[in-house]
N, C-alpha and C positions, 0 to 999 in steps of 0.2 A: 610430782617431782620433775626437773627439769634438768635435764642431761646437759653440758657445756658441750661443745664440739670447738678443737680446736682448727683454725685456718690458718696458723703460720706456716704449714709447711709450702700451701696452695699460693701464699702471698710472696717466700719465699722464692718461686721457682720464677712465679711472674718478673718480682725485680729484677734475677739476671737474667730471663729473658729480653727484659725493656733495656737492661746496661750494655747486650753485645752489640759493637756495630752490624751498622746495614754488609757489610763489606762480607762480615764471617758468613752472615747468616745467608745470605748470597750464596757462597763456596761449599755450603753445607750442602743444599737445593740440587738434587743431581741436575745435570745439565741433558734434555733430550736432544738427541741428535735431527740437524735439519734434514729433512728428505730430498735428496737431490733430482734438481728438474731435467723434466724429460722432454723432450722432443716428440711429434708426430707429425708421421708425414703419407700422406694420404694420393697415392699415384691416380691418376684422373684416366676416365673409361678410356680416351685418346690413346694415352701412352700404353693401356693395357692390351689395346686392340694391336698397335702397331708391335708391341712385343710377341703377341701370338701371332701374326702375319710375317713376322721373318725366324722363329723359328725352324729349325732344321726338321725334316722327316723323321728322322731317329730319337730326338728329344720327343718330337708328338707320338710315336708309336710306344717309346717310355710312358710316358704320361698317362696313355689312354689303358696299359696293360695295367697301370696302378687305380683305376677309378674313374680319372678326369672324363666329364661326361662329356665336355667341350671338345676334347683329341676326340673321344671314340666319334662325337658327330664329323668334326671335320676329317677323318679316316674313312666312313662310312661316304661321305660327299666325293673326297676324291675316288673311292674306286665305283663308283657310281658314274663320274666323269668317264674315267679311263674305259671304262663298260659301252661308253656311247660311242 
C-alpha cells in the first residue's frame, strides 16, 4: 500500500519566502550591536620608577600599611639610612 504524503504546504511557505524582498528580510534579522573600541595604554618601567621616586612620605607609609611590598622595602631602606 502506498501512503501519498502531501508537500503543498512545504512548497507553499518556500514561494513567499523566495517573494519577500531582500530589504524585509534584512529588518527581520536582529541587528547585533558593535562592540566599542578600546584603548590600552601601557605606562613604561621609566615613568613607573620616576612616579615612585617623587612620591611623598605619607602616600609610601599608605601604601606600605596596605601591602605594597615596594613602600614596606623603600620604608625599611630609609630608616635604615637614618640609623647610620
Amino acid at each position: 500500500m502506498i501512503n501519498s504524503v502531501s508537500g503543498s504546504t512545504h512548497a507553499q511557505a518556500t514561494a513567499q519566502a523566495a517573494t519577500q524582498p531582500a530589504a524585509v528580510t534584512e529588518q527581520l534579522a536582529p541587528s547585533k550591536p558593535q562592540p566599542a573600541p578600546t584603548d590600552t595604554v601601557q605606562i613604561s618601567a621609566a615613568a613607573l620608577a620616576l612616579k615612585e621616586a617623587i612620591e611623598n612620605p605619607a602616600q609610601t607609609a599608605r601604601e606600605a600599611a596596605s601591602g605594597d611590598l615596594q613602600a614596606k622595602r623603600l620604608l625599611a631602606r630609609e630608616a635604615a639610612d637614618k640609623a647610620l
